[in-house]
C-alpha positions as CSV (number, residue, x, y, z in Angstrom):
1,X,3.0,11.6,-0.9
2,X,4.4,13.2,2.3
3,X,4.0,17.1,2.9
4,X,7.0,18.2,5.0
5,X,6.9,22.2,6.1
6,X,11.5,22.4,6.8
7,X,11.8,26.2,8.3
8,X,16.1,26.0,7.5
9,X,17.9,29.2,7.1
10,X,21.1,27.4,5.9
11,X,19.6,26.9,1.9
12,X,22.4,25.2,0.8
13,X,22.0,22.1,3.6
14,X,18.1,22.5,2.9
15,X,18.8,21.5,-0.8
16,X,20.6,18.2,0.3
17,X,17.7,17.2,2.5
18,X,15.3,18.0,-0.3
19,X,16.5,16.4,-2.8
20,X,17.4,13.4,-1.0
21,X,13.6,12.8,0.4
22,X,12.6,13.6,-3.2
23,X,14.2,10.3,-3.5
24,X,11.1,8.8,-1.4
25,X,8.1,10.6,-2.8
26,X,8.7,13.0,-0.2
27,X,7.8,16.5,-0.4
28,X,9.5,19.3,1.3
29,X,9.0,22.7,1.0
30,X,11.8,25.2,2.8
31,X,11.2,28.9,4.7
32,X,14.4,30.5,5.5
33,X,12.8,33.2,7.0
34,X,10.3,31.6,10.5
35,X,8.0,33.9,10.2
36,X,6.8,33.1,6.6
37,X,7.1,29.2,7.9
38,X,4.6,30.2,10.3
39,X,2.3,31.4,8.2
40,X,2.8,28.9,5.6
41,X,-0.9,27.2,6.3
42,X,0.9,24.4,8.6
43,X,-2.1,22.2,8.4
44,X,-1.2,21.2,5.1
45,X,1.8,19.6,5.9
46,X,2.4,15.8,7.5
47,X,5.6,16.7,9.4
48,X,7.3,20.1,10.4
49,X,11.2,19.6,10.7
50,X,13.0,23.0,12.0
51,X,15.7,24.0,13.0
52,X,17.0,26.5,16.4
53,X,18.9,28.9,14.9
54,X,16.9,31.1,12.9
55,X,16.9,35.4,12.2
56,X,14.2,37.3,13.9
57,X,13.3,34.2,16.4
58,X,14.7,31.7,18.4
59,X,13.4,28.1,17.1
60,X,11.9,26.7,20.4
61,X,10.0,29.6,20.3
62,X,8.7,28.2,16.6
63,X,8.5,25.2,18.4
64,X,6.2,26.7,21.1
65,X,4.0,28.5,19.0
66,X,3.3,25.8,16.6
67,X,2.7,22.8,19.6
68,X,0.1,25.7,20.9
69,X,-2.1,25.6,17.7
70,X,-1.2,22.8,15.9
71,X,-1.2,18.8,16.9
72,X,1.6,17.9,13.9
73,X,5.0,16.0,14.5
74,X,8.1,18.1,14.9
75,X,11.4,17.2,14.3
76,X,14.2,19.4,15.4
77,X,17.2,19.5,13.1
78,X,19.9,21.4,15.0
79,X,23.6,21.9,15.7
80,X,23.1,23.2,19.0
81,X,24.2,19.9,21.0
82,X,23.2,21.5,24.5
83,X,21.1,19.0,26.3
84,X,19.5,22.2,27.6
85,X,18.6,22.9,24.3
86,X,17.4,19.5,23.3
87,X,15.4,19.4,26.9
88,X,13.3,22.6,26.4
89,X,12.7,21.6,23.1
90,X,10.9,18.1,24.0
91,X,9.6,20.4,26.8
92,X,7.7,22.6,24.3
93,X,6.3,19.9,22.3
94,X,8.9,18.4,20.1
95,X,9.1,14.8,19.2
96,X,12.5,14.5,18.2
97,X,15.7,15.8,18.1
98,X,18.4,15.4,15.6
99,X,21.4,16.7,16.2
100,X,23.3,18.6,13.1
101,X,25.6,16.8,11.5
102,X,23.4,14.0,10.3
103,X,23.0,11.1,7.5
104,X,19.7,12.2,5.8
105,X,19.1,8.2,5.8
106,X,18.4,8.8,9.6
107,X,16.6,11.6,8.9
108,X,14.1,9.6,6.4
109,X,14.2,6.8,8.9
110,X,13.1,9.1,12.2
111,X,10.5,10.7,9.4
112,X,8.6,7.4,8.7
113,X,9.1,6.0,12.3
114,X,7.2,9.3,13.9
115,X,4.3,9.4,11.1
116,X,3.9,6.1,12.4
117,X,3.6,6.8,16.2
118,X,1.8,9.8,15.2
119,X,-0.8,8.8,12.3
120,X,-2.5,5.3,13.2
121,X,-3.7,5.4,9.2
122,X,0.0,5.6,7.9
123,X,0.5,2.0,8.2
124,X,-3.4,0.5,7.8
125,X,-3.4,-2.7,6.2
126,X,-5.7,-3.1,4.0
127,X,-5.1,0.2,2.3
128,X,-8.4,2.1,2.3
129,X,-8.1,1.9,-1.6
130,X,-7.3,-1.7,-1.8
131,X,-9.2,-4.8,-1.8
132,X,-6.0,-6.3,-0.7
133,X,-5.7,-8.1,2.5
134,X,-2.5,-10.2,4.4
135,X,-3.5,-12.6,7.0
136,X,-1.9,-15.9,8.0
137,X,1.0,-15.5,5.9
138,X,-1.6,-15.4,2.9
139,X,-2.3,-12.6,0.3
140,X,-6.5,-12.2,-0.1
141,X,-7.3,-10.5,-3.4
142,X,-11.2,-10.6,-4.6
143,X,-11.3,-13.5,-2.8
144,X,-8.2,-15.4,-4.3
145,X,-5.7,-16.6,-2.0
146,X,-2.2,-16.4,-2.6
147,X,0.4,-17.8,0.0
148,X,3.6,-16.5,0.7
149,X,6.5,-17.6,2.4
150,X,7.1,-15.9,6.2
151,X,10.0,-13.8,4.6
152,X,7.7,-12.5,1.1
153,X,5.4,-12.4,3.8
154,X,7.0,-9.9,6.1
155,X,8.6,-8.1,3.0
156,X,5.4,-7.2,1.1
157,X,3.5,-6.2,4.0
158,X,6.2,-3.8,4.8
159,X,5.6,-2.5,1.2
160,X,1.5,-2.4,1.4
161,X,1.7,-0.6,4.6
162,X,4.0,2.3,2.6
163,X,2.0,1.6,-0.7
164,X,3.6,4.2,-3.3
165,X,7.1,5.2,-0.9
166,X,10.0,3.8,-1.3
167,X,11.6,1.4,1.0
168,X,15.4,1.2,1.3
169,X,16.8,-2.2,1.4
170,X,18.7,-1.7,4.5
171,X,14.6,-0.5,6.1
172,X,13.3,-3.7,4.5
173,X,16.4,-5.8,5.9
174,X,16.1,-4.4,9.8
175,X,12.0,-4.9,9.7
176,X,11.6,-8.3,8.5
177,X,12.2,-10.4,11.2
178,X,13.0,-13.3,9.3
179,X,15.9,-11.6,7.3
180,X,18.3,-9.3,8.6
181,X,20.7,-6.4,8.2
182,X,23.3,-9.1,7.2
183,X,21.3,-10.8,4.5
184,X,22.7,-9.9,1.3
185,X,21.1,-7.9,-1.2
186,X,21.1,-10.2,-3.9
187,X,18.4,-12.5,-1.2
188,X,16.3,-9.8,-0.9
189,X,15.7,-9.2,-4.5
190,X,15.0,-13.3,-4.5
191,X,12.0,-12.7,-2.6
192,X,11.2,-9.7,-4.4
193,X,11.1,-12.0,-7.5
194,X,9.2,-14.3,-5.9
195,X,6.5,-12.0,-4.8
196,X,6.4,-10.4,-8.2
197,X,5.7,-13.7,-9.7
198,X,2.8,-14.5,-7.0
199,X,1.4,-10.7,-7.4
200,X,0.1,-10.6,-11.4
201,X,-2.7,-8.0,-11.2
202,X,-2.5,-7.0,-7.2
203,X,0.3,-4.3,-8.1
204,X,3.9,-4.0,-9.5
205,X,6.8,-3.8,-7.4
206,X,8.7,-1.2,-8.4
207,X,12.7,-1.3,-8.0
208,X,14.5,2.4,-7.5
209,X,17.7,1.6,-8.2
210,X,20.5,2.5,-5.9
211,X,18.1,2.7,-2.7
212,X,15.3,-0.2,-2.5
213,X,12.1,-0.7,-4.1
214,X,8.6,0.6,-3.8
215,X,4.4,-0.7,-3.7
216,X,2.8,1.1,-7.0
């Protein structure tokens, strides 16, 4: 599960963005108030996403203080649209900014894409728990082969890297080269079906429904 720290004085839009990453097995836990964000024990989360305006304490100077202890993503999450703003805030440390209004899809998206950058680990294959392993369009489990098709392939590696978080169709669609955004849904869950049927004891595909489907 991801840990996400959120310091977000407006509760109400803090709700929304928790429980839509809930959605994904992702964890957020909300500070209205900066100063108890900050001593929240920050190196228990994966990602800090804050926003500027905050009581007490401007949010780049969060942004500072936390880049000077702490080596953790950052994702701003503002409606201050000043590219001064969005400047001092890479300036300070920040790896992203996200202007306020946003789809929280983009917000999950920009979340995955940066633990990526940041965390080497996020997307081993084989899983460190596993004795799983993809090579040559071939699935290697206690040494019994299993080949898949380029497109299972590219699907259920994208699933093994993010084993146990769920993957939106529309993710799985724009990363699997051999598909694409316009390839229907109903193809998608073909080749789901087909891996399902290959897998037996490797792991069960789980379906969430109305978003995509997910690596037990």
């Amino acid at each position: 599960m991801i840990n996400i720290l959120m310091i977000e004085d407006d509760a109400e839009f803090a709700e929304i963005l928790s429980d839509y990453l809930s959605r994904f097995d992702i964890k957020t836990t909300n500070y209205e108030d900066p100063f108890l964000g900050l001593s929240a024990g920050i190196t228990k989360y994966d990602l800090i996403l804050l926003d500027l305006t905050l009581p007490g304490i401007d949010g780049l100077e969060v942004c500072k203080e936390i880049r000077e202890r702490y080596d953790i993503p950052i994702i701003i999450s503002s409606a201050r649209i000043d590219i001064k703003d969005k400047l001092e805030a890479l300036n300070l440390g920040a790896d992203d900014y996200l202007p306020k209004p946003y789809d929280p899809q983009e917000l999950y998206a920009r979340i995955l894409s940066l633990l990526r950058r940041h965390n080497n680990d996020f997307e081993k294959i084989p899983n460190k728990d596993s004795d799983t392993q993809i090579k040559d369009n071939c699935i290697y489990f206690n040494d019994k082969q299993i080949t898949l098709t380029p497109a299972e392939h590219e699907v259920f590696s994208i699933l093994l890297k993010n084993r146990g978080i769920t993957q939106s169709r529309e993710y799985i669609l724009n990363n699997a080269p051999s598909m694409n955004i316009d390839s229907s849904a109903k193809s998608l869950d073909v080749i789901i079906s087909k891996i399902r049927s290959k897998l037996d004891d490797i792991g069960k595909i789980k379906s969430v429904r109305g978003i995509g489907y997910k690596l037990l």
